[in-house]
C-alpha positions as CSV (number, residue, x, y, z in Angstrom):
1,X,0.0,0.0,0.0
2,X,2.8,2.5,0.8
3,X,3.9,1.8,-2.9
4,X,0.9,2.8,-4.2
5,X,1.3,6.0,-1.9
6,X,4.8,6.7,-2.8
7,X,3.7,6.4,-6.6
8,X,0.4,9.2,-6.2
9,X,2.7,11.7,-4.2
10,X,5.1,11.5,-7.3
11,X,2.3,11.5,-9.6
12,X,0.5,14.5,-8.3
13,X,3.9,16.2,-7.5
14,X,4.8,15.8,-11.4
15,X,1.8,17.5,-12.3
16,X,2.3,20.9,-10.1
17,X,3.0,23.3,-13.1
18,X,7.2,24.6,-12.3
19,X,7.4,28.3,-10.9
20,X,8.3,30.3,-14.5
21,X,11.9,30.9,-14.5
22,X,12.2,34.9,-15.4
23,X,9.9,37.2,-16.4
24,X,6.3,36.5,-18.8
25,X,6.4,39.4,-19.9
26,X,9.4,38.9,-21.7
27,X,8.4,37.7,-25.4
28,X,5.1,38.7,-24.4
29,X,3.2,39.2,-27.7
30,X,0.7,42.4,-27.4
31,X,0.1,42.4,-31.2
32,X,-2.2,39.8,-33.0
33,X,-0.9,37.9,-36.1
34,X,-2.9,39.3,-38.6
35,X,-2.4,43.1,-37.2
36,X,1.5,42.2,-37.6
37,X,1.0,41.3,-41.4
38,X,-1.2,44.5,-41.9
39,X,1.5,46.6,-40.5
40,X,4.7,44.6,-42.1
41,X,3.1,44.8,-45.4
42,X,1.1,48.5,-45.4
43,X,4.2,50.2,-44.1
44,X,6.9,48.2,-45.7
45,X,5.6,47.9,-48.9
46,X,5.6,51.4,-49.9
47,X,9.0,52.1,-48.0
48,X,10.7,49.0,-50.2
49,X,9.6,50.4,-53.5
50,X,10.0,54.0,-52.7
51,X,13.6,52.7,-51.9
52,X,14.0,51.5,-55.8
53,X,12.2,54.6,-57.3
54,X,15.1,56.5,-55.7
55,X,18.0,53.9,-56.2
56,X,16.9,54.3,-60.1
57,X,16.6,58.1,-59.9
58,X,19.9,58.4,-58.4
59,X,21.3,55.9,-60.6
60,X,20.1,57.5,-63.8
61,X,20.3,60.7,-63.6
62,X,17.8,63.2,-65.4
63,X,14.1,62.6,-64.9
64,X,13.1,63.4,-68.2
65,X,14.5,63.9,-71.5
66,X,13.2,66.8,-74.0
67,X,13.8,67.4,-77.5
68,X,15.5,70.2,-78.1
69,X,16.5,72.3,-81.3
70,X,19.6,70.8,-83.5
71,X,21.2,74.6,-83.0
72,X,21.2,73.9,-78.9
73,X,24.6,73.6,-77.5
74,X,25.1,70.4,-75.1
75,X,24.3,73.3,-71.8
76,X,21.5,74.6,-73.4
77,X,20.1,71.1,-73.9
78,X,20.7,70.2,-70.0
79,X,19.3,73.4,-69.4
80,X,15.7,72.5,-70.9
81,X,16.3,69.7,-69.2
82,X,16.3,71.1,-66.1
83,X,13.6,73.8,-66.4
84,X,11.0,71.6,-67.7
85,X,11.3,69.0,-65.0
86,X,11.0,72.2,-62.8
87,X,8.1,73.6,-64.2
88,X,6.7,70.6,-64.9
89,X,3.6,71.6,-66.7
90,X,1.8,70.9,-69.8
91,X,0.6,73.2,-72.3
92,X,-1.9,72.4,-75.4
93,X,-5.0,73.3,-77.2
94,X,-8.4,72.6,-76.5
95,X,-10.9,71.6,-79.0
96,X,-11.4,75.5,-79.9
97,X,-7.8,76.5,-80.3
98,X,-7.4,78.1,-76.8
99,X,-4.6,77.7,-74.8
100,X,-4.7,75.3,-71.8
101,X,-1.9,74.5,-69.0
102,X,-2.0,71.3,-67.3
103,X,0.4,70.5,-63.7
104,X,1.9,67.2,-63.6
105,X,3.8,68.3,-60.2
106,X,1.9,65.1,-58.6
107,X,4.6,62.9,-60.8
108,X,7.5,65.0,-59.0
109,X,5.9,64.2,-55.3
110,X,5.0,60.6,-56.1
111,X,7.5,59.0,-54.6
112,X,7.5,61.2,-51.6
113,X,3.7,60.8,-51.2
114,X,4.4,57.3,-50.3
115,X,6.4,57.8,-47.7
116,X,3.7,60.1,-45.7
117,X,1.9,56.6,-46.8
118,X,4.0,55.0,-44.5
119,X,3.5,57.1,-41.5
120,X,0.0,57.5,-41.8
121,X,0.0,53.5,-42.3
122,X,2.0,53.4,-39.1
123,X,-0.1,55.6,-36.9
124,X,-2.5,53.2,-35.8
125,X,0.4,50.8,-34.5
126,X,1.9,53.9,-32.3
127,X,-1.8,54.8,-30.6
128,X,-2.2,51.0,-29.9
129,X,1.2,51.1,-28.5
130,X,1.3,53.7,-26.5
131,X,-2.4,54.0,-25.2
132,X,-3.8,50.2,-25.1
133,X,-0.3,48.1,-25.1
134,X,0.4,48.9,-21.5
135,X,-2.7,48.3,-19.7
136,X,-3.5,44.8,-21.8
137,X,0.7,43.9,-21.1
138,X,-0.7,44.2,-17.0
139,X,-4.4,42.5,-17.8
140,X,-2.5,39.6,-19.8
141,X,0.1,39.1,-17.1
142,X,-1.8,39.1,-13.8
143,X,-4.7,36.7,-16.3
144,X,-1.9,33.9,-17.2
145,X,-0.3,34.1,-13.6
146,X,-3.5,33.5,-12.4
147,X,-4.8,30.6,-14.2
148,X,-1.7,29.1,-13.7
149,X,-1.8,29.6,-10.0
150,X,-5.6,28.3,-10.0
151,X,-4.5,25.1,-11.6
152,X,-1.9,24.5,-9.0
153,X,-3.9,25.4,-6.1
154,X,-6.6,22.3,-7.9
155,X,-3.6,20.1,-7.6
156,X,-2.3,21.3,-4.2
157,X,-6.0,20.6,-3.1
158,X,-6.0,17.0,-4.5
159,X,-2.7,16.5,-2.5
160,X,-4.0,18.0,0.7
161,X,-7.5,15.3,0.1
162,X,-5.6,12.5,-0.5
163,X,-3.9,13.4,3.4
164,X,-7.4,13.9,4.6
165,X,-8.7,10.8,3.4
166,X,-5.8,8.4,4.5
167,X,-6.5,9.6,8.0
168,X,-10.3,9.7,8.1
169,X,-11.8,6.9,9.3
170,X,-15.0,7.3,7.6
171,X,-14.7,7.4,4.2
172,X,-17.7,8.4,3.1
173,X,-18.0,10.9,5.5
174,X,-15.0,12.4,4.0
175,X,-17.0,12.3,0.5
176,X,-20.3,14.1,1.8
177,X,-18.2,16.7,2.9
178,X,-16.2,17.0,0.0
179,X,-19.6,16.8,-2.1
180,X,-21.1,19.9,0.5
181,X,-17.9,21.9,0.0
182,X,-17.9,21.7,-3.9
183,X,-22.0,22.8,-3.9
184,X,-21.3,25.5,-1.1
185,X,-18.5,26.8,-3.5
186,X,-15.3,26.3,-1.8
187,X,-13.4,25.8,-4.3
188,X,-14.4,29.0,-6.5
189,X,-11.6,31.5,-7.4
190,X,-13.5,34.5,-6.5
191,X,-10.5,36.6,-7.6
192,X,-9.8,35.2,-11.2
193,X,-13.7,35.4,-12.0
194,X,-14.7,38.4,-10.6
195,X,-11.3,40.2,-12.3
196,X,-12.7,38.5,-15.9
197,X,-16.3,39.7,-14.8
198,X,-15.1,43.1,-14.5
199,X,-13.5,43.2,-18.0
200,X,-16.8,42.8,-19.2
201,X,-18.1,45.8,-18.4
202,X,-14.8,47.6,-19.4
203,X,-14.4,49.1,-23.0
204,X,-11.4,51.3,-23.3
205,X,-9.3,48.3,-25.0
206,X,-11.9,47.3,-27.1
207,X,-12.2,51.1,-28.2
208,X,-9.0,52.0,-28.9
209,X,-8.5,48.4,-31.1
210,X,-11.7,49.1,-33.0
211,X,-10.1,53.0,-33.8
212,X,-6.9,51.3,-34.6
213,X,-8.4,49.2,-37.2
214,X,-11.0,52.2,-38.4
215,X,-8.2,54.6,-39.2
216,X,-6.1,52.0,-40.6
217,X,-9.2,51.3,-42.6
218,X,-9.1,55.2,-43.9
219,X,-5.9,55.5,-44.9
220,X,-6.4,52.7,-46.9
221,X,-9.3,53.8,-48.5
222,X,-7.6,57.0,-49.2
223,X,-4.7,55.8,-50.4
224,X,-6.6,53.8,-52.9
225,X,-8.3,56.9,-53.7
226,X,-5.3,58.9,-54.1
227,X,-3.7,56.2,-56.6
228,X,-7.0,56.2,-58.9
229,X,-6.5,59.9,-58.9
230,X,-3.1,59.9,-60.5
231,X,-3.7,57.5,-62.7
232,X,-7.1,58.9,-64.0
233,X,-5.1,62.3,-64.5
234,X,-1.7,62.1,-64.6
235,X,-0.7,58.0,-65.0
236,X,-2.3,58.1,-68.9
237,X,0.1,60.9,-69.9
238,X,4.4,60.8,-70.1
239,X,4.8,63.1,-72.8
240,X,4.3,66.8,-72.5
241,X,4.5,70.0,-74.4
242,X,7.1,72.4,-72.4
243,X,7.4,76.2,-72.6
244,X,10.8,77.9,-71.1
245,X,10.3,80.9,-72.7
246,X,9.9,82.7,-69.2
247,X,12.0,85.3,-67.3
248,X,15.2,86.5,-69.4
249,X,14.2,84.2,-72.6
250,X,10.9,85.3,-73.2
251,X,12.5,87.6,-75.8
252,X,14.7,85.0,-77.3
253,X,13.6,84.5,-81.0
254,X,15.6,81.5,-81.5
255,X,13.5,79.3,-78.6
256,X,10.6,77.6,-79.8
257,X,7.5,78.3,-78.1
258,X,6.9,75.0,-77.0
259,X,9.4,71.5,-76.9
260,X,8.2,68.1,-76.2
261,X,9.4,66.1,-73.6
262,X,9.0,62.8,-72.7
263,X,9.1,61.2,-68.8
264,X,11.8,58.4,-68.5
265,X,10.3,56.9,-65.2
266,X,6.8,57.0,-66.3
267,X,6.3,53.2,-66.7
268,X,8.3,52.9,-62.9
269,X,5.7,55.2,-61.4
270,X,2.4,53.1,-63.1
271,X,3.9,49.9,-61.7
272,X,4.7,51.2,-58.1
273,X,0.9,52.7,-57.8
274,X,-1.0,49.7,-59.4
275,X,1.6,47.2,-57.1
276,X,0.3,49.5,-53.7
277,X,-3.2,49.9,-54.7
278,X,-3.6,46.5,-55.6
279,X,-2.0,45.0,-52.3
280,X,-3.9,47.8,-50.3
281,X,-7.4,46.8,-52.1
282,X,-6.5,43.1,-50.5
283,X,-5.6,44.1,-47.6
284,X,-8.7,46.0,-47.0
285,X,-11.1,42.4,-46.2
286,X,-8.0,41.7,-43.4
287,X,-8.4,44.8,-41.6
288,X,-12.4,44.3,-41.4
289,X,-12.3,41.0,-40.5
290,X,-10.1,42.3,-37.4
291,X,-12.5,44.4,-36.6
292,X,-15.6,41.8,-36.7
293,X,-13.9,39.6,-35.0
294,X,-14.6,41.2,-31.7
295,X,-18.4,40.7,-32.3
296,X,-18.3,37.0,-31.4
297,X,-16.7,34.9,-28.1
298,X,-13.3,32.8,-28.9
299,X,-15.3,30.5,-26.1
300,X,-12.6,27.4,-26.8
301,X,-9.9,29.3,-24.1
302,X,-12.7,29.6,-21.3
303,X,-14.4,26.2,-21.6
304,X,-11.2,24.4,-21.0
305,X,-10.5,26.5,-18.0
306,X,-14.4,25.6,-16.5
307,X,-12.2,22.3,-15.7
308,X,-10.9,24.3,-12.9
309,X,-13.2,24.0,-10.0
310,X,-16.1,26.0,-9.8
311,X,-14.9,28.1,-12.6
312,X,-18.1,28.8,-14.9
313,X,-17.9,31.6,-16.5
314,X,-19.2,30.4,-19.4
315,X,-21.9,28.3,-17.5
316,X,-23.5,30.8,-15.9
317,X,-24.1,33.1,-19.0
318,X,-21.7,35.4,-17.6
319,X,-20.7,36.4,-21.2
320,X,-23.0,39.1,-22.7
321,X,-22.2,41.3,-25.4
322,X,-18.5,40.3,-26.8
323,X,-18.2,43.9,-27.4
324,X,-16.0,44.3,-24.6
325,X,-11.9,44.2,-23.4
326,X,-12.5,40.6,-21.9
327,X,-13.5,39.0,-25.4
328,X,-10.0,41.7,-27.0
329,X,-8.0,39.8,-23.6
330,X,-9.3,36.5,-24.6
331,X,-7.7,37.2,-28.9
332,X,-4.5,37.9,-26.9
333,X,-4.6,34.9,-24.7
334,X,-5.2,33.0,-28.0
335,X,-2.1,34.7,-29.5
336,X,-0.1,33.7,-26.3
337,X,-1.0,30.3,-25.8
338,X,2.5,29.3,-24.9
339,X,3.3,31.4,-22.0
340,X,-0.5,29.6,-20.4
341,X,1.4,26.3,-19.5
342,X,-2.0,24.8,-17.6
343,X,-3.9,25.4,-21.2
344,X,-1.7,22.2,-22.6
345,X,-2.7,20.0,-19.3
346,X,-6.6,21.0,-19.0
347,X,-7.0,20.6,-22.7
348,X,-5.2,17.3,-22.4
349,X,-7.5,16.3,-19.6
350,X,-10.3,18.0,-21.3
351,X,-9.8,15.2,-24.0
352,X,-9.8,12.7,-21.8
353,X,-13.2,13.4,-20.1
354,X,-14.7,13.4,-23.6
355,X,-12.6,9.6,-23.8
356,X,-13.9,8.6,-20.8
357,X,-17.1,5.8,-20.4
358,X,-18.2,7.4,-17.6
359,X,-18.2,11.2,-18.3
360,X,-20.5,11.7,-15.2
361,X,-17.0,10.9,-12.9
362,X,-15.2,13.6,-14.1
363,X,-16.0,17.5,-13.5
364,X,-12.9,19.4,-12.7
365,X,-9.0,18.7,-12.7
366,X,-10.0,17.5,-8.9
367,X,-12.1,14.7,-10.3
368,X,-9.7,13.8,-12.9
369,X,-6.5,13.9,-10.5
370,X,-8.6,12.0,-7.6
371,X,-9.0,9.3,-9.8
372,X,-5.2,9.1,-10.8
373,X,-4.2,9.7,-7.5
374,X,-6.6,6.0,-6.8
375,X,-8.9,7.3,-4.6
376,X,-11.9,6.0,-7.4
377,X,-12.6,3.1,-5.1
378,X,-14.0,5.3,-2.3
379,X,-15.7,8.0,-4.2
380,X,-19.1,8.2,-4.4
381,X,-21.2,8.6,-8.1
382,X,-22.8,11.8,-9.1
């Protein structure tokens, strides 16, 4: 018999969850996966090909290239070079003759555009940062240290009944009262649920997430905007008619009136916008389905943890409207599933009690580990 002792104490022992060696909320993540691809790709996508835009302009030289006169010396030619990139304007006839100017300035500024892209595209990342980040880093860490904690103390109170029941000589009187204590609630953890309770009726993280996701939302809109701008005005044209006959050589017989030039990164520019607008458009469905996500539970986390003795949050339709920081705790839980070590054993012994022939045996860890621990024999059925 004391071998069968020997063997529960180690058993039970074994399943006490180790004391976390250094801090949780080291590699702590307080970012969700798909709100790290929105921001990798919205903000480093324009940054990378604004990059090459400017590798190939610095590379290359001029801009554009005009046709000048045969008489123009090789100065004069860089000179109408120059100017006309300057100016950057285009001047024609209308359909009656008249005389119309058109600004392509917007094909200077492109490539500067989209880096004010990429700030605006990283705004929402600094407000969740610096107004929500903290506050969930504290909620997350005092929520995982807790559940942990709970799952120990189930196992420290298996240990303490097995004690109780080796020196009781009534057996079944050392049932009924364990059977009284779990209906009187004993065994609750009064801080855990009530802390999770409160959440509910919280909504300054689920606010500032929903913002986050609403401006990025905007910017993409507008920048999608923006790009079907330039390319209904300004993308369909890279040649232009040019007039330098301004300032000191508006007098100059010899200068033609106008002289055509031609943009040399025109084609650059069309595939840069289309490549952004067309990843933007995509990533558009991603950043709404962030948003909706908030409008149902992620219920899977909780109802492992209602193994956990008298732990029913879920039970006792505690869980209203998921518009609320718990159900924005609960994504982040999800997202840092490895730092909950008891969320690998409940879910283990979750499986178990679904395994099981006689379900009606097993309630909480308690049941389950009273039954490893042999004391099956002497327990009464539900």
């Amino acid at each position: 018999m004391s071998l069968s002792h020997t063997a529960a104490e180690y058993m039970l022992s074994d399943a006490l969850l180790p004391d976390p060696g250094g801090s949780r909320a080291k590699g702590l993540r307080l970012e969700l996966p798909s709100d790290r691809l929105l921001k990798f790709v919205t903000v480093g996508l324009p940054l990378f090909l604004v990059s090459l835009a400017f590798a190939q302009e610095f590379s290359t030289g001029s801009q554009i290239s005009c046709f000048s006169p045969t008489n123009f010396t090789g100065k004069q030619s860089a000179y109408v070079d120059v100017a006309c990139w300057d100016s950057l304007v285009h001047h024609g006839f209308d359909a009656e003759g008249l005389a119309v100017t058109k600004s392509l300035w917007a094909l200077k500024v492109f490539p500067y555009s989209l880096l004010v892209v990429a700030v605006l595209m990283y705004m929402p990342y600094l407000l969740w940062r610096y107004t929500a980040a903290p506050a969930l880093q504290a909620d997350l860490l005092f929520i995982i240290d807790e559940l942990d904690k709970s799952y120990n103390r189930s196992v420290r109170l298996v240990q303490h009944m097995r004690k109780v029941q080796q020196a009781s000589a009534e057996p079944e009187r050392f049932w009924e009262e364990y059977e009284r204590a779990r209906q009187e609630r004993y065994f609750e953890f009064p801080l855990l649920e009530r802390y999770l309770t409160c959440k509910q009726r919280a909504h300054s993280l689920v606010f500032i997430y929903i913002l986050r996701n609403l401006l990025l939302l905007l910017f993409l809109a507008a920048t999608c905007l923006y790009l079907v701008f330039l390319h209904l005005n300004i993308f369909f044209q890279d040649e232009f008619n040019c007039s330098i006959k301004t300032g000191l050589l508006q007098a100059e017989p010899h200068i033609p009136p106008l002289i055509p030039c031609k943009v040399v990164f025109f084609s650059i520019f069309q595939l840069i916008s289309l490549s952004v607008g067309s990843v933007y458009v995509l990533l558009i469905p991603v950043a709404i389905y962030n948003a909706l996500q908030l409008c149902q539970w992620d219920k899977g986390l909780l109802s492992v943890y209602e193994m956990l003795p008298a732990f029913d949050l879920l039970s006792r339709k505690m869980l209203t409207c998921p518009v609320n920081d718990l159900n924005v705790i609960l994504l982040f839980l999800r997202a840092n599933i490895s730092k909950l070590t008891s969320f690998g054993r409940l879910n283990a012994v979750s499986a178990l009690r679904e395994a099981t022939a006689n379900k009606q045996d097993i309630d909480t860890v308690v049941d389950f580990m009273t039954l490893l621990a042999g004391l099956e024999t002497t327990k009464p059925k539900h």
